[in-house]
N, C-alpha and C positions, 0 to 999 in steps of 0.2 A: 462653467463652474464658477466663475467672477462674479458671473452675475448673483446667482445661488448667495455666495457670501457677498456680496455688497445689501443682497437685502434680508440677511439675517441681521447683520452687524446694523441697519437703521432700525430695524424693529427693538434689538439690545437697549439702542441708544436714548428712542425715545421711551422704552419704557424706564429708563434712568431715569431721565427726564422728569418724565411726568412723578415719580417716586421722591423726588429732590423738592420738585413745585408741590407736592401738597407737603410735604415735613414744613417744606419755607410758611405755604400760606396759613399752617397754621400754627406756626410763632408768629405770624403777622396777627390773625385772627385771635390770641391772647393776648400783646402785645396793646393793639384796640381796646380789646375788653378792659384791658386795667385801667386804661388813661379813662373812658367813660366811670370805670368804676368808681375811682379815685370823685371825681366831679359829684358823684350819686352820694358816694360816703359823707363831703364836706355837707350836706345836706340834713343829716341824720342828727337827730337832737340825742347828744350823748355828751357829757362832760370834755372840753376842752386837753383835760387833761388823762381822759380816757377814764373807762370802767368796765370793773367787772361784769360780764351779762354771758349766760348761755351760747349756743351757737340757736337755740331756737329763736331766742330772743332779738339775737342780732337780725337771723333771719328775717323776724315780723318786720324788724324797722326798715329793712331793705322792699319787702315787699307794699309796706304803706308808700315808699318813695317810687311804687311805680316799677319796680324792675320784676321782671320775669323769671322765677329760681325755678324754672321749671326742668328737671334733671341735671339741676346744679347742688353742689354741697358749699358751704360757708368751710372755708378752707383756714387752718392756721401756718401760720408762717412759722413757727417752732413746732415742731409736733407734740401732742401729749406725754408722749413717749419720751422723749426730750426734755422735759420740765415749762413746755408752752401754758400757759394760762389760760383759760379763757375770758378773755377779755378785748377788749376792743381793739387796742394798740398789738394783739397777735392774731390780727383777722385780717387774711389778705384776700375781702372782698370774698367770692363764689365764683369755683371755678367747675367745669363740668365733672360730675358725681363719678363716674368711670374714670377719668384722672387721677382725680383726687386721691381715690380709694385702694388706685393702681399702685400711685408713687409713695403709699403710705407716708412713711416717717424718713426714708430713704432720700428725700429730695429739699432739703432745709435753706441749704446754700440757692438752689437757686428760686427760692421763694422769697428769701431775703433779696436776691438780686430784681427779680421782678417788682419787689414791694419799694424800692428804690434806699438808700441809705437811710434817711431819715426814719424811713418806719423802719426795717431792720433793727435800727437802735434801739426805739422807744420798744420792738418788739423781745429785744435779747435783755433790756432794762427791767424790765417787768417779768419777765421770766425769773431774774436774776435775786430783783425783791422780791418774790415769793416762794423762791426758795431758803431766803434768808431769817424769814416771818412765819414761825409756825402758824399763829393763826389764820395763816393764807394760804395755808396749805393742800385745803380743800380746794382751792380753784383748779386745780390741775384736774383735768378729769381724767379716773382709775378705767382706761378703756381694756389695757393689756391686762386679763386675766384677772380685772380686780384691783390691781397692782399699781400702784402711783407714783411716779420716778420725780425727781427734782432736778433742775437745772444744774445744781452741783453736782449731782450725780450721774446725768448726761454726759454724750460723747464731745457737745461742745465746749463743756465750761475746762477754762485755764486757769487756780488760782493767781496764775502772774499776770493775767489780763485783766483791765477794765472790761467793763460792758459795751463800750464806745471800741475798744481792739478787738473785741471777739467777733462784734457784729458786722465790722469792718473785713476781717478775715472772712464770716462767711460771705459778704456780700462778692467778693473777689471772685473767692469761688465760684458760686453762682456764674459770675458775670464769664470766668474765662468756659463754663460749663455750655453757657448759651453761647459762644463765640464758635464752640466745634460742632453746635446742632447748627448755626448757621451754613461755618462751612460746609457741612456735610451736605446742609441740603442748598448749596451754589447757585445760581442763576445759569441759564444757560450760556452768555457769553465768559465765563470763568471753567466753560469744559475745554480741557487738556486737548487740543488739537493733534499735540505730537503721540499722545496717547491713545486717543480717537483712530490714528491711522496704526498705530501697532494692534490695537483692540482689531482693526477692518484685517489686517494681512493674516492675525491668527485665525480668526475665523475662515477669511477665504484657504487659508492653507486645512485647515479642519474640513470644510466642506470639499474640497480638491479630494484629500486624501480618502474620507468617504466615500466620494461618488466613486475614485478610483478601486475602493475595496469591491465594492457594488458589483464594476463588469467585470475585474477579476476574477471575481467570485465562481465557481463554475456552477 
């Protein structure tokens, strides 16, 4: 009956396992993505100081530079929804189109954490001036219903905050957001050993008392 649970409790364990390693490998496999992106983007002839352009358009200059958007979407790092622009300095590069489309508007903080501080900034800056400029009002694209929200109007803007502490705050966030997806998905030498063997003693006592129901049984 030992036996029984010592080899339920390895099957439990490595399907953990294996559940943990791919959450990991694919923050790793983003993680990758960006640092190439980033190199791909410095590449892109677009004003120094960033510009206005579609998400198609950005797309065209990504794929004249060779990259591959094939079931990817050009991703903004504020959402529309949010008062994001579309614009250069709110494009965090192209991330898989299922993703994207998943984490809607829900996941801002840690898009700012991925796109690292610097862009975060110039991305909450320009959000911020164009909610302050009517006549830039149109860059927000009306994707909700028609309906086109503005940065001040957003869940992140603070009038007591700079643009430089707002993007700072989300970038935080973000950052402690991807610290619990890490830990969550652990390496295997950070699994709980003392937990490991209480995990093995309730299963063998589950399995015990089973097989014992079994011959009782009449």
């Amino acid at each position: 009956m030992c036996i029984v649970g010592a080899k339920e409790f390895r099957r439990v364990k490595t399907k953990l396992f294996k559940k943990c390693e791919e959450s990991l490998q694919q923050i790793k496999q983003l993680q990758g993505l960006l640092k190439t992106a980033n190199k791909r983007i410095r590449k892109l002839k677009v004003d120094k100081e960033g510009q206005f352009m579609s998400t198609k358009m950005y797309r065209d200059k990504l794929v004249e530079q060779g990259v591959d958007l094939t079931g990817l979407d050009v991703c903004h790092i504020i959402a529309c929804s949010h008062g994001g622009p579309d614009h250069t300095d709110n494009y965090l590069f192209a991330l898989a189109a299922e993703f994207n489309r998943g984490i809607g508007d829900r996941c801002d903080a840690l898009n700012c954490y991925l796109a690292g501080k610097e862009k975060a900034r110039k991305a909450v800056t320009i959000s911020l001036q164009v909610a302050q400029k009517p006549e830039l009002h149109d860059r927000v694209d009306k994707r909700q219903k028609g309906e086109g929200r503005l940065f001040t109007e957003g869940i992140h803007y603070d009038a007591n905050l700079s643009a430089s502490q707002i993007s700072e705050n989300l970038y935080k966030q973000g950052g402690d957001l991807m610290k619990q997806l890490i830990k969550a998905a652990g390496p295997r030498h950070n699994y709980n050993t003392r937990q490991a063997a209480r995990e093995a003693e309730e299963l063998r006592t589950r399995a015990s008392l089973s097989m014992r129901e079994k011959i009782e049984t009449p």
